[in-house]
C-alpha positions in Angstrom: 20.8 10.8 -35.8 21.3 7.2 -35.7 17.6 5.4 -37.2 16.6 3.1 -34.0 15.0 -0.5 -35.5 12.5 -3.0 -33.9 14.4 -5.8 -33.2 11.2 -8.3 -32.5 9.8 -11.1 -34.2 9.4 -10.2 -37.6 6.6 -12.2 -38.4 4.6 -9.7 -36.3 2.8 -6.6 -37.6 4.5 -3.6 -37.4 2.7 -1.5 -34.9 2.8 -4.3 -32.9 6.4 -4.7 -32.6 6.7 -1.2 -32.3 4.2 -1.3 -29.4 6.2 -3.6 -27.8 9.5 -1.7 -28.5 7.7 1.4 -26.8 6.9 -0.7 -24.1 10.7 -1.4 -23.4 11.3 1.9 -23.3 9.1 2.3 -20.9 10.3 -0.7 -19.1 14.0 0.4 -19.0 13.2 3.9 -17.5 13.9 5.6 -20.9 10.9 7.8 -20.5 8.9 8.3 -16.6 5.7 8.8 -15.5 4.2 11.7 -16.0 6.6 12.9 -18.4 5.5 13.1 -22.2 7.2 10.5 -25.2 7.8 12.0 -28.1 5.8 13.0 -30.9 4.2 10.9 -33.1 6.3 12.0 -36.7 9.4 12.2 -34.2 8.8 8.5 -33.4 8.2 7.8 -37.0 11.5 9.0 -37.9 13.6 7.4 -35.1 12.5 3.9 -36.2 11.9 4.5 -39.5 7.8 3.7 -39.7 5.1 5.3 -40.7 3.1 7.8 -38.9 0.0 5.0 -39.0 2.3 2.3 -37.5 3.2 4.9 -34.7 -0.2 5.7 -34.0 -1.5 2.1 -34.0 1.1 0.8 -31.6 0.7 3.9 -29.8 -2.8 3.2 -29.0 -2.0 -0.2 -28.2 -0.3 1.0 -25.1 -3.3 3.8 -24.6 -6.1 1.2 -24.2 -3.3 -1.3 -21.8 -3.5 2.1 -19.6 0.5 2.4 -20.1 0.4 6.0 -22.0 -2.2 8.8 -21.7 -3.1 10.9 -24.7 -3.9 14.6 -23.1 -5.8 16.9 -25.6 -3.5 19.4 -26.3 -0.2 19.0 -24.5 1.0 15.4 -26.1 0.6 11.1 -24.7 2.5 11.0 -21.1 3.5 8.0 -19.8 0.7 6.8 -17.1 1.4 6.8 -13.5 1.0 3.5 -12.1 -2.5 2.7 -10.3 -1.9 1.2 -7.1 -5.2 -0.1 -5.1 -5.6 -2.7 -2.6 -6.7 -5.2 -5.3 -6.1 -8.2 -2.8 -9.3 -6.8 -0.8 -12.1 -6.9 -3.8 -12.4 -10.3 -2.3 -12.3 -9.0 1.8 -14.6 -6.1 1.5 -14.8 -5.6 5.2 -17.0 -2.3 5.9 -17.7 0.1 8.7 -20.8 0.1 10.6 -22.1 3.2 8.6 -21.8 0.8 5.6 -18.9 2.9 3.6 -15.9 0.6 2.5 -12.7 0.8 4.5 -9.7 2.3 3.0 -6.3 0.2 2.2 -5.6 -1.5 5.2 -2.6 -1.3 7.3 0.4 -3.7 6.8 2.4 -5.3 9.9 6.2 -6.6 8.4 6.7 -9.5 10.2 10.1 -10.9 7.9 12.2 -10.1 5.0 15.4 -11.5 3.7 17.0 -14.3 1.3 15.3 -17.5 1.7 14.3 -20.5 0.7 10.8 -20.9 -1.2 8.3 -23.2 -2.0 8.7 -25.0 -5.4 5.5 -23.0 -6.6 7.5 -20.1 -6.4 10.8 -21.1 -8.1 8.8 -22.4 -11.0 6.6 -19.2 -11.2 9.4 -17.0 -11.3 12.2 -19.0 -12.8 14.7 -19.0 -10.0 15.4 -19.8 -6.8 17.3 -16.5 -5.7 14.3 -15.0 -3.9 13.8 -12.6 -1.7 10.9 -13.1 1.1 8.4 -10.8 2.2 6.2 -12.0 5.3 3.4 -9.1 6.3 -0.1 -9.1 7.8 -2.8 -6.8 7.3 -5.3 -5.8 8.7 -8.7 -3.2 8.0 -9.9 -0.9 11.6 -7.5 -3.0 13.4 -8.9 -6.5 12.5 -6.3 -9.2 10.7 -7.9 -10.2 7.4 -4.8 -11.5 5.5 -1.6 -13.2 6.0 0.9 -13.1 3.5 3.9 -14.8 2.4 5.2 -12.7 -0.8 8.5 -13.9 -3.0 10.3 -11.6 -5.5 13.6 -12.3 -7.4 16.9 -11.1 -5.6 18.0 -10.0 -9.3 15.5 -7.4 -9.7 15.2 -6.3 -6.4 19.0 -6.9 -5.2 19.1 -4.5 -1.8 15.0 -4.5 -1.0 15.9 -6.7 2.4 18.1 -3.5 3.2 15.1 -0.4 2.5 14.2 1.4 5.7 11.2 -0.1 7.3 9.3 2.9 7.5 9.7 3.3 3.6 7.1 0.0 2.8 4.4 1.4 3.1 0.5 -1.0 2.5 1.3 -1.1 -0.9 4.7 -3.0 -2.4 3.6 -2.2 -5.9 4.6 1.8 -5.9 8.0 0.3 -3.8 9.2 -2.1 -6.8 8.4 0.9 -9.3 9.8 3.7 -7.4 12.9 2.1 -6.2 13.3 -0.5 -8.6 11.4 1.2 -11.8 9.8 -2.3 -12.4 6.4 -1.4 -13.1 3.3 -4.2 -12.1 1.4 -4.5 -15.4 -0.8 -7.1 -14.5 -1.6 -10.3 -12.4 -2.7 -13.5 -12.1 -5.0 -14.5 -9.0 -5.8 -18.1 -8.1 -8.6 -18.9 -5.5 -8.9 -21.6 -3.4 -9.6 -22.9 0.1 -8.0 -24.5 3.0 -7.6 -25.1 6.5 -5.6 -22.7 8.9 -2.7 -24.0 10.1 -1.4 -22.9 13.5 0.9 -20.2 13.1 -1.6 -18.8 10.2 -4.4 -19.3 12.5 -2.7 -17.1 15.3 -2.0 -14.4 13.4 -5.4 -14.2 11.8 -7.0 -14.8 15.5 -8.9 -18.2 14.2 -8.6 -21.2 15.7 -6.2 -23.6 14.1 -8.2 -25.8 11.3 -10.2 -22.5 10.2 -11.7 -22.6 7.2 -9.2 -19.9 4.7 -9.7 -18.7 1.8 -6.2 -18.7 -0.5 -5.2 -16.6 -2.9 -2.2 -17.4 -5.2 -0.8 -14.1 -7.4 1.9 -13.9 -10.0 2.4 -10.6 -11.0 4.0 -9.5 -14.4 6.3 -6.4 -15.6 5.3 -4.1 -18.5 7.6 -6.9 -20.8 5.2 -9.7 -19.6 7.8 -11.2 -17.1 6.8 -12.6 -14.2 7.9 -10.6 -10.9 6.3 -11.4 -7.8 4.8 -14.7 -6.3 2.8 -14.3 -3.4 -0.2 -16.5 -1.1 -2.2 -14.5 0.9 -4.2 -16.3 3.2 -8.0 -14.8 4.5 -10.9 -16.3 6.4 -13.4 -17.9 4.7 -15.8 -16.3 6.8 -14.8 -12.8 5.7 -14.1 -13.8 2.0 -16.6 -12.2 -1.1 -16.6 -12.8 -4.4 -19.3 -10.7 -6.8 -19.0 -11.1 -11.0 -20.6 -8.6 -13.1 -21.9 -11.0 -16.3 -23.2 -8.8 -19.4 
């Protein structure tokens, strides 16, 4: 067998680059979800490490909720979460009080376009792909987004059967594109509705919005989505947890 080597910055610890090389892996489809990596000593001997640097750099990817150590039957890789994170800040409820589930999603365009320069400079290219959708919770709009992803990673997604998108584009991109949403940025901010916003939404147009800007990022760290998703302030919530 031909002895595998980390090929990343040197001047990093070992489990660490081997944490990242795992992550790669992971990243390039080499092992799926819910199927388990190899053992620990096999690992060991494939990049030529230690058992301790395995473990460490193992871990790593344990507590970043990428793998899932199972007593008894080995570390899988983990399933992707997908919740409708978008709505901690629009938590709409019914009149018995209970939260509403992940709301609905209305495509209203999708193709090759243009983008704003916020975009471009978030993702580090101008061949986008754009995603327009509105949502809404027991019938009632609550966001309007404009979403861009890169054509290069998602080269065909214009072209995927509309009943296929589901609410959720995050189980989409990994399913059909094995690019796996490891985390994200959200920006907050507040504007005024401009007309064609303000219809969708049913405001009137000069409605106070609340704006949220989101760059999301693979397994690898690189940046994969852009997207603004546009709310009323009226419905908008914010709650922090401090100590």
């Amino acid at each position: 067998m031909v002895r595998k080597t980390l090929v990343l910055d040197e001047r990093l610890p070992a489990y660490v680059r081997l944490r990242d090389t795992l992550a790669a892996q992971i990243a390039r489809g080499v092992w799926i979800a819910e199927h388990p990596i190899p053992s620990e000593a096999a690992l060991a001997r494939e990049f030529g490490v230690s058992v301790g640097t395995v473990r460490k750099g193992v871990d790593g990817l344990v507590q970043e909720g990428v793998l899932d150590r199972r007593q008894g039957s080995g570390t899988f890789v983990r399933a992707p979460s997908f919740d409708a994170t978008l709505f901690r800040f629009f938590q709409l409820r019914e009149a018995d009080g209970a939260q509403l589930s992940i709301p609905t999603s209305k495509l209203i365009l999708r193709g090759k376009s243009s983008a704003p320069a916020e975009a471009i400079q978030a993702l580090g290219t101008d061949d986008l792909i754009k995603i327009v959708r509105l949502r809404s919770l027991s019938d009632q709009p609550v966001l309007f987004e404009e979403i861009y992803i890169p054509n290069e990673i998602f080269d065909g997604f214009e072209h995927l059967p509309e009943p296929e998108l589901g609410p959720l584009l995050y189980p989409i991109y990994f399913e059909r594109f094995g690019v796996r949403v490891k985390r994200a940025t959200d920006e907050l901010s507040f504007g005024l509705a401009s007309a064609g916003v303000a219809q969708h939404l049913h405001l009137a147009e000069g409605d106070a919005l609340a704006v949220i800007k989101r760059t999301a990022f693979d397994i690898e760290g690189k940046p994969i989505e852009w997207r603004i998703a546009r709310g009323s302030a009226m419905l908008f919530r914010y709650r922090s947890d401090i100590g």
